[in-house]
C-alpha positions in Angstrom: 2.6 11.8 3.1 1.4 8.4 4.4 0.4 5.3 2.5 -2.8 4.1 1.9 -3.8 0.8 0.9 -7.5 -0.9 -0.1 -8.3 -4.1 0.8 -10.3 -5.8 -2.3 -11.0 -9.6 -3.1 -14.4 -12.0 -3.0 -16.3 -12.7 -0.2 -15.4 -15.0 2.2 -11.3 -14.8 1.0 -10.2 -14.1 4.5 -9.9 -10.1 3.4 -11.0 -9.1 7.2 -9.0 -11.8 9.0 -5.8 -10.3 7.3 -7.4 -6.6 8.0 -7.4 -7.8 11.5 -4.1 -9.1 12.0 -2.2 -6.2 10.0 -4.6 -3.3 11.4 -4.6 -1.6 14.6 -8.7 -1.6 14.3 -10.1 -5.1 15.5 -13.6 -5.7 13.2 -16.2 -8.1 12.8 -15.8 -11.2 10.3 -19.2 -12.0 9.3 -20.9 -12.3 5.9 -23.2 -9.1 4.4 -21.2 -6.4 6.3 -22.4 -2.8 4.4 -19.8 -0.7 4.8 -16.0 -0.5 4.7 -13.9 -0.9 7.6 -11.1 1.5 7.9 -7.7 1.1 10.0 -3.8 1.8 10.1 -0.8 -0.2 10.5 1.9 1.1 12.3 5.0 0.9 10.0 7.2 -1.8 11.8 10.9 0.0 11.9 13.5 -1.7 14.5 15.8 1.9 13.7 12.8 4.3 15.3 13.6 2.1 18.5 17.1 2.0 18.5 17.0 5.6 18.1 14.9 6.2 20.8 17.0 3.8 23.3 20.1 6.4 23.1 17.6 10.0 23.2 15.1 8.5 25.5 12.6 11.0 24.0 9.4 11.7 25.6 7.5 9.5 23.1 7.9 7.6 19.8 5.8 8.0 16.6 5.9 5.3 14.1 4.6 6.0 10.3 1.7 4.7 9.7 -0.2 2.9 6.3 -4.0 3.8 6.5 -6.3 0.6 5.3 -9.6 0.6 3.6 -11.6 -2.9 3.9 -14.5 -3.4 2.0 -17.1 -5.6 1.7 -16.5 -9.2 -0.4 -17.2 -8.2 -4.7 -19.1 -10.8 -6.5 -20.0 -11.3 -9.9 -21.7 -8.0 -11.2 -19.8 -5.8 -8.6 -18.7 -3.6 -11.2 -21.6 -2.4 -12.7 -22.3 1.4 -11.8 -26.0 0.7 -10.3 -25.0 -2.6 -8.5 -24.9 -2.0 -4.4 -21.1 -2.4 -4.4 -19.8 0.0 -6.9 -20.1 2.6 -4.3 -17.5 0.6 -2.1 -15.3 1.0 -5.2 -15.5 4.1 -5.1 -13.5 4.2 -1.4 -10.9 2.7 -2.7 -10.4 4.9 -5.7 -8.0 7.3 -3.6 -5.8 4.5 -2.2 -2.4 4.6 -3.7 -2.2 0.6 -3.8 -4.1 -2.4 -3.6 -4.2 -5.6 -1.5 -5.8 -8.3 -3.5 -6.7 -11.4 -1.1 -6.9 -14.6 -2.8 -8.1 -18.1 -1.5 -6.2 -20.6 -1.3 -7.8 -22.7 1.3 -10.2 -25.3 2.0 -12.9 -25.1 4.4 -16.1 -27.3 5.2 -17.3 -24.5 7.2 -16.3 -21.0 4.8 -18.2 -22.3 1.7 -16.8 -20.5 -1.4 -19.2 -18.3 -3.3 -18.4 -20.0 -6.4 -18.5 -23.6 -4.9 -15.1 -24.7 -5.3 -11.6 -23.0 -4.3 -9.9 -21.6 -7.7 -7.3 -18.9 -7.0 -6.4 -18.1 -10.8 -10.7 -18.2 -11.8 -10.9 -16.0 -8.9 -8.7 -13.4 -9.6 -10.0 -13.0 -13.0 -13.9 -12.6 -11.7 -12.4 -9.4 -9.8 -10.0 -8.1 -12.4 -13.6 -8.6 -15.1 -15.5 -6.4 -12.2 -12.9 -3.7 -12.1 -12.1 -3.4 -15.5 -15.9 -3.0 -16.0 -16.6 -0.4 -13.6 -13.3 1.5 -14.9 -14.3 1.5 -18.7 -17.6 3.1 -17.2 -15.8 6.0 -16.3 -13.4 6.4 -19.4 -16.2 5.7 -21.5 -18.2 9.0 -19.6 -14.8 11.0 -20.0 -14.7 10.4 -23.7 -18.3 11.7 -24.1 -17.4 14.6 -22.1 -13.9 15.1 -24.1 -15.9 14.6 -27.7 -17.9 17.5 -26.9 -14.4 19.8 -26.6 -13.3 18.2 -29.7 -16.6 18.9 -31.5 -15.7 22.8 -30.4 -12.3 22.6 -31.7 -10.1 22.0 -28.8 -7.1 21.1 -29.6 -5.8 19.2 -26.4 -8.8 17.5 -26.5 -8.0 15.8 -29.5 -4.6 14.3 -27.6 -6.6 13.3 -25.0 -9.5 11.3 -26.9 -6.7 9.0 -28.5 -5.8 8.5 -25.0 -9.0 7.7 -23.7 -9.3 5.6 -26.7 -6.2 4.0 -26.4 -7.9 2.8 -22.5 -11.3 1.9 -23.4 -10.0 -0.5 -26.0 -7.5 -1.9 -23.2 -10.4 -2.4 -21.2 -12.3 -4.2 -23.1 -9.8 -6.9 -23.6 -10.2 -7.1 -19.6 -6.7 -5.9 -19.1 -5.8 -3.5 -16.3 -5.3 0.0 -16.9 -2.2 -0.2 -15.4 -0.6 -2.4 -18.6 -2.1 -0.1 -21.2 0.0 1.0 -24.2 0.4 4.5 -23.7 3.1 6.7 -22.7 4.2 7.3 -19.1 3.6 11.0 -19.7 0.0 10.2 -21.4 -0.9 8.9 -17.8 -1.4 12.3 -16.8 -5.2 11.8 -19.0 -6.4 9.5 -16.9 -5.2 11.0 -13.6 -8.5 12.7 -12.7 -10.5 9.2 -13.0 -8.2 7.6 -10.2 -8.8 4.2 -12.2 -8.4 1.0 -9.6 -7.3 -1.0 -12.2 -4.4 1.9 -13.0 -2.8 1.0 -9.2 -0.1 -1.3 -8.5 -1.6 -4.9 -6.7 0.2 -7.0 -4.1 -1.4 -10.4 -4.3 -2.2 -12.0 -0.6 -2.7 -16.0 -0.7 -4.4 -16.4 2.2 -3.6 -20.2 2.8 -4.2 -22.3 6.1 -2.2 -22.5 9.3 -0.2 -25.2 7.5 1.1 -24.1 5.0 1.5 -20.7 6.1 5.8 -20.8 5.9 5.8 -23.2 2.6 2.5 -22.4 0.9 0.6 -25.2 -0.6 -0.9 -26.4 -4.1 -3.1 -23.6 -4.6 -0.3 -20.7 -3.8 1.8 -22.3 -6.4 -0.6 -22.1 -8.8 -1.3 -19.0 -8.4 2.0 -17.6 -8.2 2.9 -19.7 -11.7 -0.3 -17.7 -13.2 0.9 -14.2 -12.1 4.7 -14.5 -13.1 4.3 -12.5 -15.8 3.0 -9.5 -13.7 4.6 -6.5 -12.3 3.3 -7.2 -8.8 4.4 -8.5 -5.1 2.8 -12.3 -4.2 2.9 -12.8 -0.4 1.7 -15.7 1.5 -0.1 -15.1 4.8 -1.9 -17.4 6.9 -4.1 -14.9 7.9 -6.7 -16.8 10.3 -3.4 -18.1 12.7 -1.9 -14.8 12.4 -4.9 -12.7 13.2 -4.9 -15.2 16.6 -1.0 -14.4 17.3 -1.4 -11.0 16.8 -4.5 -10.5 19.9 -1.7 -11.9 22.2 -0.2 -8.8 24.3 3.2 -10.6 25.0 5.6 -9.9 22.1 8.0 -12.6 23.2 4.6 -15.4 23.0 3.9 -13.7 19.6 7.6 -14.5 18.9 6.9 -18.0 20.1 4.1 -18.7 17.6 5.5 -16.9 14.8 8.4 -19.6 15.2 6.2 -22.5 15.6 4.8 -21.3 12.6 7.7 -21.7 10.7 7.6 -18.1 10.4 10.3 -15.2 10.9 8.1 -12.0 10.6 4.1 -11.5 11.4 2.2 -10.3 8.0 2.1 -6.9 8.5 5.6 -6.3 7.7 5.2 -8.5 5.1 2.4 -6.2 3.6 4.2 -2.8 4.5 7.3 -4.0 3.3 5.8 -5.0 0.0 3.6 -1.8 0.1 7.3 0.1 0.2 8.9 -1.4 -2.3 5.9 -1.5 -5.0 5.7 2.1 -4.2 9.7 3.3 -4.0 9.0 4.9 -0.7 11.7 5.0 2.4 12.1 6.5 5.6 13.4 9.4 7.4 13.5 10.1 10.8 13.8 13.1 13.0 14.3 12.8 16.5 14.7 14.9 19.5 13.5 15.0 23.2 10.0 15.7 22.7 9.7 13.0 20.1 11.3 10.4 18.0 9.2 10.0 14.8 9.7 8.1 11.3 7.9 10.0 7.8 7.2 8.6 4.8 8.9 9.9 1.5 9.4 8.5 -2.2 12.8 7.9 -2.9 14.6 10.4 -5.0 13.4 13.4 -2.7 15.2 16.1 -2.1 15.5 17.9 1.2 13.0 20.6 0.8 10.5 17.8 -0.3 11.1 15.8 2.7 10.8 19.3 5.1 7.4 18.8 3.5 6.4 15.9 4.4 6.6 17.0 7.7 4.6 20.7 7.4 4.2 22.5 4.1 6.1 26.0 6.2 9.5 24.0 6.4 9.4 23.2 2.6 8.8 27.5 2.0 11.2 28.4 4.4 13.3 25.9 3.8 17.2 27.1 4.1 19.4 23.8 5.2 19.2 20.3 6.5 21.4 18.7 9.1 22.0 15.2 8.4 23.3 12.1 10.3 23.1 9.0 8.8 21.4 6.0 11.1 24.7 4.0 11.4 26.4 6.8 12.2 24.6 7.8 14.4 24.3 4.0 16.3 28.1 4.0 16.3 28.7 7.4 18.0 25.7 7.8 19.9 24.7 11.7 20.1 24.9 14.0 18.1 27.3 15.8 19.3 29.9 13.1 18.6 28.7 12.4 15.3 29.7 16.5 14.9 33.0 16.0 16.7 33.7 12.8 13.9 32.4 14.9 11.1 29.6 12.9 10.7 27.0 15.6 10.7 26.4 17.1 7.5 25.0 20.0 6.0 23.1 19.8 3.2 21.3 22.2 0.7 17.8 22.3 -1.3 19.9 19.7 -3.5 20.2 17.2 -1.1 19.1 13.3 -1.6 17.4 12.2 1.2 18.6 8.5 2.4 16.6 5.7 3.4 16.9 5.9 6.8 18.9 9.8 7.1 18.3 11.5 10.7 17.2 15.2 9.9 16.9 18.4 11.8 15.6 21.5 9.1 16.8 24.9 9.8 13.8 27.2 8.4 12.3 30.7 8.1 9.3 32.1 7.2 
């Protein structure tokens, strides 16, 4: 399983300057792009390294986050026949959202709504969303009243549902902070609502206040307080610059100069991870060192999944080394000597960070 991410915000935010620093795809910045730019990050993970410097395997293969960048909304965005709605709709199977806000001045990036507001701003995309997403629930409970009409009586369950969203909607509130049962959420699944996914807020601010933020982050984060969602603070026009430099010791440099300790993109994948409750695992050997993705609370046959769907059938143990275990003793061997290689069953917790060879058969 990977992560995947859309990139959503009005125009001229900075949305592809931080696509650009974070993304392994370089794209164009310019005003009245038509389609949305795809790309990856590389999950950042010092442990895949360190790994690797003690198996020295014949390559490394870091998890990745897929991206999807699309063009700036505006005002009306959210109406089904409007030119944007179908960029919408390729962000409908991302499991998150990146929200970029403005929060900088510029004489030559004028704003589309002439002035720099971050809060007015975030509710002019919220309106557009929660538009286009009471579209589709309204459809749904047309189609659902017809199965009720014929006597269906899951239908019925599922209309107060649908009701239960469209009048959340229409209050311009996410889908996300409806009323309704966690196990009711299971109605809505099918429409894969954007307004249903969890946000991480970007303040895109300038160069100078990229390690303190500045008058308009602060505002915005005071506004959003109350929400269950991650506010980061990227400069993304200085980082974008730092991150075309090949050098990782001048992109060090900069980052410090900055007044910074990390680059955004672990930042974002960090936040992305924790909004999520995903972790690591790695398995490692001389063909490859590699880091997959899981949620948290997996077992072991789950994980052996991750990695092909025949492991998870077949599954009949895991071998386990835990990463500092393994940094102390240094092969595996050792760790088995120390009895720090473990065998584990289909019960088995997977750990943020475990080491795991699966024993299979199919």
């Amino acid at each position: 399983m990977g992560l995947k991410c859309g990139i959503i915000g009005l125009s001229n935010t900075g949305k592809t300057t931080l696509f650009n620093c974070v993304a392994n795809t370089k794209v164009q910045t310019q005003s009245g792009v038509q389609k949305a730019n795809i790309g990856q990050i590389n999950v950042p993970d010092s442990r895949l390294l360190a790994i690797d410097g003690l198996i020295h395997s014949a390559r490394v293969v870091f998890a990745t986050v897929d991206l999807v960048d699309i063009p700036g909304l505006t005002k009306g965005s959210g109406q089904a026949d409007s030119g944007s709605s179908r960029f919408l709709a390729d962000i409908q199977q991302t499991d998150a959202l990146i929200h970029v806000i403005r929060c900088f001045d510029s004489n030559t990036v004028p704003h589309i709504e002439g002035s720099v507001n971050p809060v007015r701003d975030k509710e002019i995309v919220d309106l557009e969303l929660c538009i286009r997403d009471l579209g589709m629930v309204e459809r749904k409970i047309q189609r659902t009243d017809k199965l009720v009409k014929v006597g269906d009586k899951d239908a019925r369950k599922v209309m107060e549902i649908l009701q239960i969203y469209k009048s959340h909607l229409e209050e311009f509130k996410p889908a996300r902070t409806a009323p309704v049962h966690e196990e009711d959420r299971k109605h809505i699944a099918d429409m894969f609502l954007i307004t249903d996914k969890p946000v991480i807020y970007v303040c895109n601010v300038d160069d100078s206040s990229a390690a303190t933020g500045n008058a308009y982050s602060k505002a915005f984060m005071e506004a959003v307080k109350d929400e269950n969602a991650e506010v980061l603070m990227i400069a993304a026009e200085l980082e974008s610059e730092i991150a075309e430099l090949e050098d990782p010791n001048d992109r060090a440099v900069f980052l410090s100069d900055a007044g910074l300790s990390e680059p955004g993109v672990n930042k974002v994948v960090s936040s992305g991870y924790r909004l999520l409750n995903l972790q690591s695992f790695f398995t490692a050997g001389p063909k490859e060192v590699r880091a997959w993705t899981i949620h948290k609370g997996m077992t072991a046959p789950q994980a052996a999944g991750v990695i092909h769907s025949d492991l998870e059938r077949g599954f009949i143990r895991a071998e386990v080394m835990k990463y500092n275990d393994f940094m102390t003793y240094k092969t595996e061997h050792a760790c088995r000597e120390a009895g720090k290689l473990f065998v584990e069953g289909k019960n088995y917790v997977v750990g943020d960070g475990d080491i795991l060879h699966i024993r299979f058969n199919v």
